[in-house]
Each structure stands twice: as C-alpha cells, then as structure tokens.
C-alpha positions as CSV (number, residue, x, y, z in Angstrom):
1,X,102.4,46.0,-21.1
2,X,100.3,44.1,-24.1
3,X,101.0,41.0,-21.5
4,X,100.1,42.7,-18.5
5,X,97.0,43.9,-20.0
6,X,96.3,40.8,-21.5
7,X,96.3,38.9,-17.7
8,X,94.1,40.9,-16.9
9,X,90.6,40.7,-18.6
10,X,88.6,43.4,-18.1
11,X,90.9,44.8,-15.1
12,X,90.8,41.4,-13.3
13,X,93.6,39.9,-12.1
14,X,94.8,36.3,-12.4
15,X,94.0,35.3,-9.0
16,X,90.6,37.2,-8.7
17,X,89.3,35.2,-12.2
18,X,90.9,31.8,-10.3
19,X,88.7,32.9,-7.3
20,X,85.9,33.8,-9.2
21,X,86.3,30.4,-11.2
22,X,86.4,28.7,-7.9
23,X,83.6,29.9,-5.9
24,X,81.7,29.3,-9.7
25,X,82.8,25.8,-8.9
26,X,81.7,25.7,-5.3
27,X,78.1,27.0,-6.0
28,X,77.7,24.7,-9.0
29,X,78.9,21.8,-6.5
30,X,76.9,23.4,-3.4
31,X,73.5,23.7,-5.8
32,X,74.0,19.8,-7.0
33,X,74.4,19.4,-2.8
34,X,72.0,21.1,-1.8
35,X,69.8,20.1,-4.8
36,X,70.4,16.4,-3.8
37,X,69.8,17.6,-0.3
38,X,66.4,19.7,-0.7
39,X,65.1,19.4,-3.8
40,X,65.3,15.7,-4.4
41,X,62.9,15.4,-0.8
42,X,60.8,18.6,-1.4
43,X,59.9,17.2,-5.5
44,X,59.4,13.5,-3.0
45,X,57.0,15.0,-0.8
46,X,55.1,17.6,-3.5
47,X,55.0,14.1,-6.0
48,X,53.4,12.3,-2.5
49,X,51.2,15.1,-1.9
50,X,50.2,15.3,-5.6
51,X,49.6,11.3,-5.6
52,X,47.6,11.6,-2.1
53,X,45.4,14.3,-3.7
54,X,44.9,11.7,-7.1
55,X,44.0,8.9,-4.8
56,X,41.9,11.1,-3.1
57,X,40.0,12.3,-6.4
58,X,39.7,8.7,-7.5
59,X,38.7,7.9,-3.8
60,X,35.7,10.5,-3.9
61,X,34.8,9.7,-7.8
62,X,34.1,5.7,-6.8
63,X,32.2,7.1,-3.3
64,X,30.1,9.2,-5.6
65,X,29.8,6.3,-8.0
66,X,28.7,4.0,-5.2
67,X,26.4,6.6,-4.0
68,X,24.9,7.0,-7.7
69,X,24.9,3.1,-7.8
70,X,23.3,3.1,-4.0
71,X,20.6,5.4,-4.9
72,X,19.5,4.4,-7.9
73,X,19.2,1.2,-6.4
74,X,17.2,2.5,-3.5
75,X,15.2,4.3,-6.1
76,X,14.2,1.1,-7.5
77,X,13.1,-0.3,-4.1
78,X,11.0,2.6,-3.3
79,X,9.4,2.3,-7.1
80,X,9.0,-1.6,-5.9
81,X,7.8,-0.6,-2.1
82,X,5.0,2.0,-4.1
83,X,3.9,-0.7,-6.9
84,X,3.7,-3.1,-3.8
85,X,1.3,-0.9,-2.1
86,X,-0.3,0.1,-4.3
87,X,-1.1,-3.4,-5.0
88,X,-2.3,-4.0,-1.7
89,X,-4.3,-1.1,-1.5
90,X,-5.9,-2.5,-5.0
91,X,-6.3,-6.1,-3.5
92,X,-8.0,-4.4,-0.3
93,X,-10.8,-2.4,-2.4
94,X,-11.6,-5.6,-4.1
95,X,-11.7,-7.6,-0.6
96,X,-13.9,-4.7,0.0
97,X,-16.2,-4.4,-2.6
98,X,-16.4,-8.1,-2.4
99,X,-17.4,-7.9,1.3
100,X,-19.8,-5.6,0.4
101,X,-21.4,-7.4,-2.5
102,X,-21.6,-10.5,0.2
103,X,-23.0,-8.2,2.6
104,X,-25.6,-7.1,0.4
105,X,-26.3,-10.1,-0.8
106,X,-26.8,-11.8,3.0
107,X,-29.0,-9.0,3.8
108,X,-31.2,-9.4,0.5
109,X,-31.5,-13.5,1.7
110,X,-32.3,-12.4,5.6
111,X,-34.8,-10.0,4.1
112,X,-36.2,-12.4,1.8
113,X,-36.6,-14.9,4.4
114,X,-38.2,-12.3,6.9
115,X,-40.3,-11.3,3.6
116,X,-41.6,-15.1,3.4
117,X,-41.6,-15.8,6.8
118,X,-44.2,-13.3,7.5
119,X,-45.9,-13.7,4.8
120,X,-46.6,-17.5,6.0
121,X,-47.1,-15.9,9.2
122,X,-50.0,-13.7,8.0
123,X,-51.2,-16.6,5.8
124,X,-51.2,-19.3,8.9
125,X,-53.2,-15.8,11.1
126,X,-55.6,-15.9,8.5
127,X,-56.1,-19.7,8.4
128,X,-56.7,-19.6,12.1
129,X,-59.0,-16.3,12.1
130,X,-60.9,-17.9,9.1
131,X,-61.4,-21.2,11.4
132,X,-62.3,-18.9,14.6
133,X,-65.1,-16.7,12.3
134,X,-66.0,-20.4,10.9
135,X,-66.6,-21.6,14.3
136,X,-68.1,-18.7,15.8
137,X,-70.8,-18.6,12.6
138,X,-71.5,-22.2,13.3
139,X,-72.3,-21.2,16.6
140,X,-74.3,-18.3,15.9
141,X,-76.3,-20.3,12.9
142,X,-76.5,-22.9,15.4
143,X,-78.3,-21.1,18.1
144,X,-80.6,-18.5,15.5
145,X,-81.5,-22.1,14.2
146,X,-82.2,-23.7,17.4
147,X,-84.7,-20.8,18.3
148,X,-86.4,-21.2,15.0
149,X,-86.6,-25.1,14.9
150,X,-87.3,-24.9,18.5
151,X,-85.8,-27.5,21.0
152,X,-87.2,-31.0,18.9
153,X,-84.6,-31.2,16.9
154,X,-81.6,-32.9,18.3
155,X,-78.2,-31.9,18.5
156,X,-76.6,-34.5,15.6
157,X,-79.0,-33.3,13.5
158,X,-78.7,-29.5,13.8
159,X,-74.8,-30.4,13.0
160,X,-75.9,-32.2,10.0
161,X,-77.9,-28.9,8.9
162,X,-75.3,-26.5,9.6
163,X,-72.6,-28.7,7.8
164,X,-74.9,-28.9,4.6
165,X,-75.5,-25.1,4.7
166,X,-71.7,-24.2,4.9
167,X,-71.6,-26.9,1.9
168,X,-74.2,-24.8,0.0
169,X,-72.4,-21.3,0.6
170,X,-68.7,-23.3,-0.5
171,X,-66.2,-23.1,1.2
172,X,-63.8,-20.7,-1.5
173,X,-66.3,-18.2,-0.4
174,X,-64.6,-18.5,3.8
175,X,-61.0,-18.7,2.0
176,X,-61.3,-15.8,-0.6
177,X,-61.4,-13.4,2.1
C-alpha cells in the first residue's frame, strides 16, 4: 500500500502526472510557437511604430528648428526692410528741406531782382518826368520871357538866356527832387 500510495502523489495517478507533464510540455512548446509566431512580429511592428514616432519627433524638432532659423532670419529682413526705410524716408526730408531752402532762396533772388528792377524803373520814370518838367519850364520861362522882352529878341538868344538861368538855379536842385 506504502507503494501504491507512493505512485500516486497527492491522489494522482501515474498516467494523469505523465499527461499533466505532457500537456506542460506542449504549452511550453506551443508558447515558444506561438511566441515565435506573434510576439516576435507584434514586438517588430510596436519597435517600427515606436521608431516611426522617434523619427517623427526628430522630424518635427528640425521643422521647428528651421522655422526658428526661418524666422529669425525673416526677422532680420524686416529689421533691415524698416532701417532701409527709414533711411529713405530720412534721405527724402533732407531732399526736402533742401528743395525748400532752394526754393526759398530762388524766390529771395526773383524778388530781389523785381526789388531792383523797379526800383531802376522808378529811377528811369523820374529821369524822364524830371526831363518833361525841364522842358515844359523851359517852355513856360521861354514864353513869360518872350512877353517881357517883347518880340526883339531872337530866338538863339532867348535859348542862351534860359540855358544860363537853369545854370544859375543848378541843376542838383531838378535831380534832388
């Protein structure tokens, strides 16, 4: 009975721990099968996915580098583009204000000019109405005096008078009015 109990271990029988050994066997042999099988191509494509998601982080970390890159580089050109205009913008105020300047300038010559060219005018207008008021007094003197000397004197001589009478009164006294 010891050797009948002893086959079987905890109430199993021979055949049932040869069984249970076996099919112990199979699964072990099944799991490395099916672990061959599965997990071998499921560890593949979750090792692809997790590479595909690195590449993709290191993908999107140079695109954000080349955007940093891009727009501080287009933050320079527009620093550039502003410093240019505002360059421009300088040069044109001085154009400006140097155009004016000439301007003004041109216009103080035209009036000058104007200023002296009437002024000549006015001096020439008095020359010539000095001349006419000359005239007409030697006409006037010459008649009044050709009723006082009466009609015996001739004509060369009553110049000669008038000519030394307007040398008496100077002539600074016709020109300083």
């Amino acid at each position: 009975m010891l050797a009948q109990e002893y086959l079987r271990l905890f109430n199993l029988d021979a055949q049932l721990l040869f069984d249970s050994a076996l099919l112990a066997i199979s699964i072990f042999v099944l799991f490395l099968l099916l672990s061959y099988l599965l997990f071998n191509p499921a560890r593949k494509l979750l090792k692809d996915r997790q590479d595909r998601i690195n590449n993709d982080i290191t993908s999107a970390e140079a695109d954000k580098e080349a955007a940093k890159a891009l727009k501080a580089e287009y933050e320079a050109k527009l620093k550039d583009v502003n410093k240019e205009a505002e360059a421009i913008l300088a040069e044109a105020r001085q154009k400006a204000i140097r155009n004016q300047a000439k301007i003004v300038d041109e216009a103080k010559e035209e009036a000058s000019r104007i200023i002296k060219r009437a002024q000549s005018e006015a001096e020439l207008e008095k020359k010539h109405a000095m001349d006419d008021v000359k005239q007409e007094m030697i006409q006037i003197a010459s008649m009044m005096a050709a009723k006082v000397v009466s009609a015996s004197i001739d004509t060369q001589i009553q110049d000669t008078l008038v000519d030394e009478t307007l040398k008496e009164m100077g002539e600074s006294t016709w020109q300083s009015r």
